[in-house]
N, C-alpha and C positions, 0 to 999 in steps of 0.2 A: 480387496476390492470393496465398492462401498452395495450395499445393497439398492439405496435411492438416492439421486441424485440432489433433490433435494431435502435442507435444513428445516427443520422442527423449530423453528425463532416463534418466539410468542410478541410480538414487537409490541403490543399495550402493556405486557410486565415490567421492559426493560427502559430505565433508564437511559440509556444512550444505546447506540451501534459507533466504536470504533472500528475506521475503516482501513486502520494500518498500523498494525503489528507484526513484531519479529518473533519467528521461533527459531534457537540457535543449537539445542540441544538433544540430540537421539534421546527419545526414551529407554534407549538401551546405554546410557554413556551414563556415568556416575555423576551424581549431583554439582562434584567439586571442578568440573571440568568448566573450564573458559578460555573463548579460544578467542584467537588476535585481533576481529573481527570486533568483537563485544565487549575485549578490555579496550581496543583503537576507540571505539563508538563511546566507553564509559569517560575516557579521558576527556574526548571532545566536549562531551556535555555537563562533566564534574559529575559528574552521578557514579552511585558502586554496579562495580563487574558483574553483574548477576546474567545469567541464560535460564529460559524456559523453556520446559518440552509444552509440546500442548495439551497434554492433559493438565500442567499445571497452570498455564494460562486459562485454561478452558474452568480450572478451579478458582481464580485470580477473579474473571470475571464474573464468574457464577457469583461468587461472594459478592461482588458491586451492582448487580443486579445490569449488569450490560451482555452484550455479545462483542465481537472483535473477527474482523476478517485479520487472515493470519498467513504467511508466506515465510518461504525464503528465498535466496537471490542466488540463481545459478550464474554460475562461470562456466565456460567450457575448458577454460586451460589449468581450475584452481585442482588442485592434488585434491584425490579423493580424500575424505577424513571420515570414516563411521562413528566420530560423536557427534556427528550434525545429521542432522535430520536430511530426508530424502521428501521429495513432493510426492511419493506416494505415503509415507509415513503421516503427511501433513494431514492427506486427504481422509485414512485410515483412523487417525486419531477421530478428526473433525467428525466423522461419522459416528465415533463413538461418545461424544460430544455433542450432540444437532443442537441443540438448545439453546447455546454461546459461541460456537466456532463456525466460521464461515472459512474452507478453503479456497485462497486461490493457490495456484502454482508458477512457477517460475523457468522458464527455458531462453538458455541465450539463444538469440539469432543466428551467432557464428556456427550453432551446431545443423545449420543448414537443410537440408530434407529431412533428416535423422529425425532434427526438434521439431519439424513440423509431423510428423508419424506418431511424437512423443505425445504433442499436444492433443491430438487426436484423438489419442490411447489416455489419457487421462482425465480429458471432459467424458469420454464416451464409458472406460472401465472404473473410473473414480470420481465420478463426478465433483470434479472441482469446480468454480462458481465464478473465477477470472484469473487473472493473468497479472503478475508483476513483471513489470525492467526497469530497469537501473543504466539507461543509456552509461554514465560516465563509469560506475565499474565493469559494467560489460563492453564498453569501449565501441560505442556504435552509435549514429544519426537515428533519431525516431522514425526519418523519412528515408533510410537507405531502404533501396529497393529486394533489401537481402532478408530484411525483416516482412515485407509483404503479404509471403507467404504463409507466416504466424499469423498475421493479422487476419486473412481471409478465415483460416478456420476459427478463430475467435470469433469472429464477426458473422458465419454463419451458425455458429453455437447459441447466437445474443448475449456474449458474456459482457461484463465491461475489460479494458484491458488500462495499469494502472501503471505508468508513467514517475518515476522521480523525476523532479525538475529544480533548479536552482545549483546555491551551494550543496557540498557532498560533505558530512562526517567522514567519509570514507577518504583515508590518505590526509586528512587536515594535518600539517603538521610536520608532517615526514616529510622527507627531503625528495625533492620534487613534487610533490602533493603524494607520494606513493606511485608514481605514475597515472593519479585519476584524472581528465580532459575537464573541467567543469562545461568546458563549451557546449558538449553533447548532451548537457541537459536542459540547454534552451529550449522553454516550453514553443518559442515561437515555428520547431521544428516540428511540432505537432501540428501547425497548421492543415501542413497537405496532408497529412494523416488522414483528418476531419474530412477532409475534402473528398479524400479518398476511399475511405470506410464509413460514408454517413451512415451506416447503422451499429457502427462500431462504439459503446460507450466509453470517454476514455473520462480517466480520472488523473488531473494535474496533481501530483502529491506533492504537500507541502507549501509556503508561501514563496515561489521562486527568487530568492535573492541573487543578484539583481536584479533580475527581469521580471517584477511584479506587474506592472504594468501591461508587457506583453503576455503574459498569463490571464490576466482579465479581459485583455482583448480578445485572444480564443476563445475565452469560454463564454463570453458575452457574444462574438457573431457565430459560433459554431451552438446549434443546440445539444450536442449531444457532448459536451463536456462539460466537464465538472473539474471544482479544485478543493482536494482535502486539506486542513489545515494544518498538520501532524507537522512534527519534528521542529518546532518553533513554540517556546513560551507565546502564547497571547499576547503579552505586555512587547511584545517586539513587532508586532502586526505593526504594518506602515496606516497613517491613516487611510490612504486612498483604499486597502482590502477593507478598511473594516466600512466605511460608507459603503462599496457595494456590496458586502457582505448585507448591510441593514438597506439595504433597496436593489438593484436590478439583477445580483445575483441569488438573493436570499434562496430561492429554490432548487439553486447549485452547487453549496458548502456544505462542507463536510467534516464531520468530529474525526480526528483521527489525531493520537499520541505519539507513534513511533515507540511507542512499550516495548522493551521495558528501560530505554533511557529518559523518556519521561511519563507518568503516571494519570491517569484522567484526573486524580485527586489536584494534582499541580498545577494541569492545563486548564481545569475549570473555574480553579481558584482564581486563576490570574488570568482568567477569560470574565470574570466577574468585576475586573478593575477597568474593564475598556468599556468601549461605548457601545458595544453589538448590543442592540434593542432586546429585553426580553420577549418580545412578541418573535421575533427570528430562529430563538434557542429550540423550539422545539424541532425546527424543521433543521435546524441544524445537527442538534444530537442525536435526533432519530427518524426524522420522516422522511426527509432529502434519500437520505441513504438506502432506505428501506424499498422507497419507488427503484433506487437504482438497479438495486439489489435482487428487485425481484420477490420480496418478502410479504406484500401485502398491505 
């Protein structure tokens, strides 16, 4: 358990706040382990097989002078595996970390009352900091009413709660997509969500391919959303994100990589060939996030 629930972030030190990273590794599993998950994700991206525990992310970052919110994606039906991390391991680290880790945690919806006692039990004995899903791996609507009940105690927690949306790494490739729906992560599924937890912060992860457009539209009429830009080179931003990226949404983007298949090193390089205004990057790499976040 963590002693306090909140992170020690010095946010005038750091360089950036990424708002979306993986950790794929127990700190108790051997360095040389990789699991299907991380080599599927390396392929898709052309990048090497690497897993982090979060002490070594939490060193990753230290070194860059960032912080990084940090998760992983429960299943409820994937075989248990003890070289992967557990969302109390996450939060356990991150605590011994405050500095650069920011814990959210991860529970599917299908684990029904259970995951909502879970969620409970983890903002309240471990204080974790939000919530990921993965609609198309966890195989569920953002607006099924089966998820609702996560959402209430997120929402009275004031956590934010962080939504993948678009295309999925996950399954790219394999036969069938791996059985992943892309459907279910239509950001425009979020709509009622908004509607329905207006005090619920939600975060669009990633540039929604295809539905960029209806991803700007949430988050442009709903105020309490936001859209990280993680998992997508810069140089692939459609123009229409990066224009409101540089006007009516600059106050609601977010830096985020998908570490460790791509690097801030990479994202920022090739975020420096587009047209996002430098007047915008601050509130991009760290201040948007920091208000979100809670950090000061």
């Amino acid at each position: 358990m963590t002693d306090s629930p909140q992170p020690r972030i010095d946010v005038d030190r750091l360089v950036a706040i990424d708002v979306h990273t993986h950790v794929h590794r127990s700190v108790t599993a051997p360095p040389t382990v990789i699991d299907d998950e991380i080599a599927e994700l390396a392929r898709y991206f052309r990048t090497p097989a690497v897993s982090y525990t979060v002490d070594e992310l939490a060193a990753a970052y230290r070194e860059r002078h960032m912080a990084a919110v940090t998760f992983i994606v429960d299943v409820k039906d994937r075989p248990e595996d003890p070289a992967r991390p557990t969302n109390e391991e996450v939060a356990t680290r991150a605590a011994a970390n405050p500095d650069v880790i920011i814990p959210f945690a991860s529970v599917d919806p299908a684990r029904g009352a259970a995951g909502v006692r879970e969620a409970r039990r983890l903002i309240d004995e471990f204080g974790v900091r939000g919530f990921k899903f993965h609609p198309s791996v966890q195989a569920f609507r953002p607006d099924d009413r089966l998820a609702y009940p996560l959402y209430e105690v997120i929402e009275a927690a004031r956590l934010p709660a962080l939504f993948h949306t678009g295309q999925s790494g996950s399954g790219a490739g394999q036969r069938g997509g791996g059985g992943i729906r892309l459907a279910y992560s239509n950001p425009m599924w979020l709509d009622d969500v908004a509607v329905d937890f207006p005090d619920l912060p939600i975060v669009l992860a990633h540039p929604s391919f295809p539905w960029q457009e209806e991803a700007l539209a949430v988050a442009l009429h709903k105020p309490q959303v936001y859209i990280d830009l993680s998992g997508w080179s810069p140089k692939y931003f459609s123009p229409l994100l990066v224009q409101y990226a540089n006007t009516l949404l600059k106050e609601k983007v977010l830096f985020g990589t998908d570490f460790p298949v791509i690097t801030p090193e990479r994202w920022m390089e090739d975020l420096a060939k587009t047209a996002v205004r430098d007047e915008v990057k601050p509130g991009l790499f760290k201040h948007n996030a920091a208000r979100l976040l809670g950090l000061g």
